[in-house]
C-alpha positions in Angstrom: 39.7 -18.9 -90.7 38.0 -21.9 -91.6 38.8 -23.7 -88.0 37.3 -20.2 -86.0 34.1 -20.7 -88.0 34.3 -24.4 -86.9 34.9 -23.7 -83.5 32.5 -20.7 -83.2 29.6 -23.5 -84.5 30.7 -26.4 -81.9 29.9 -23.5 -79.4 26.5 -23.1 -80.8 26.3 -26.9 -81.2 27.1 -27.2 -77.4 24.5 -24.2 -76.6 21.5 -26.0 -78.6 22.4 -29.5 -77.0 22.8 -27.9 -73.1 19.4 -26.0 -73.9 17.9 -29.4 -75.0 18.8 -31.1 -72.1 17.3 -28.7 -69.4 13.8 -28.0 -71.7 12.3 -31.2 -70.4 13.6 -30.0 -66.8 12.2 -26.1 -67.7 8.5 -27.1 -69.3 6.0 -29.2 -69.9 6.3 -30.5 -73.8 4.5 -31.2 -75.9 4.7 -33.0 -79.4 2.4 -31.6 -82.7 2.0 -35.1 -84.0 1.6 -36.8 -80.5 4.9 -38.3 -80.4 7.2 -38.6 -77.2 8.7 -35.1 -76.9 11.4 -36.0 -74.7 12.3 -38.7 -76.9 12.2 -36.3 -78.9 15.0 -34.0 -76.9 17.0 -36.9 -76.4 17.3 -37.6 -80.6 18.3 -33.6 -80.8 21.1 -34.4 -78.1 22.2 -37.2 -79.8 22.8 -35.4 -82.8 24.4 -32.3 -81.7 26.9 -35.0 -80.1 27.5 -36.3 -84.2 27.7 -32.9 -85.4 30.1 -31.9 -82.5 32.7 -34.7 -83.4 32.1 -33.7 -87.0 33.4 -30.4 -86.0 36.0 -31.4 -84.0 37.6 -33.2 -87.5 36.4 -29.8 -89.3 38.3 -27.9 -86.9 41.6 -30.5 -86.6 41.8 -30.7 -90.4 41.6 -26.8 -91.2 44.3 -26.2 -88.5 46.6 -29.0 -90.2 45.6 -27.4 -93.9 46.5 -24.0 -92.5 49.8 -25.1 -91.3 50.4 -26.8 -94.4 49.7 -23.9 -96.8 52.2 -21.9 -93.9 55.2 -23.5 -95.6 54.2 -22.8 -99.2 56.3 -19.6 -100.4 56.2 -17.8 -104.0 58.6 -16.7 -105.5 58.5 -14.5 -108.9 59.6 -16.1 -112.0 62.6 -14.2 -113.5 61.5 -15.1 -116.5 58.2 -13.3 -116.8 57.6 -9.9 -117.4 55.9 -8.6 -114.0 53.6 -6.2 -116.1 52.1 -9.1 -117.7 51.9 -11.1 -114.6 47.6 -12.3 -114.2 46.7 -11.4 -110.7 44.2 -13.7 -110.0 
């Protein structure tokens, strides 16, 4: 589950950063406080491309977490009384 959700966000990751990268090409920006907006657009770029990576490790480590917890089994203890078993 946990690397879908981190795939389904580096798709939205790589939707915001190709949207950033053609606004300068769509419009003419401008900045509230008068700084560069395209400088701006470049900073957003640059950090979808950090949180991408990050996601990429998000996505490689739940895969490798899943496959682990895929070779745990249970097995009932014999010694306990199944009624009385807590069912977290």
């Amino acid at each position: 589950m946990l690397s879908e959700v981190a795939r389904a966000s580096a798709y939205m990751v790589g939707y915001v950063r190709a949207e950033a990268a053609s606004l300068c090409k769509r419009n003419v920006l401008h900045d509230d406080t008068g700084d560069d907006p395209e400088a701006r657009v470049a900073e957003v770029r640059h950090r979808m491309e950090l949180i991408a990576e990050l996601l990429r490790k998000v996505e490689l480590h739940a895969r490798r977490s899943h496959t682990a917890l895929g070779h745990i089994g249970v097995r009932m203890n014999p010694d306990e009384d199944e009624s009385q078993a807590a069912i977290p």
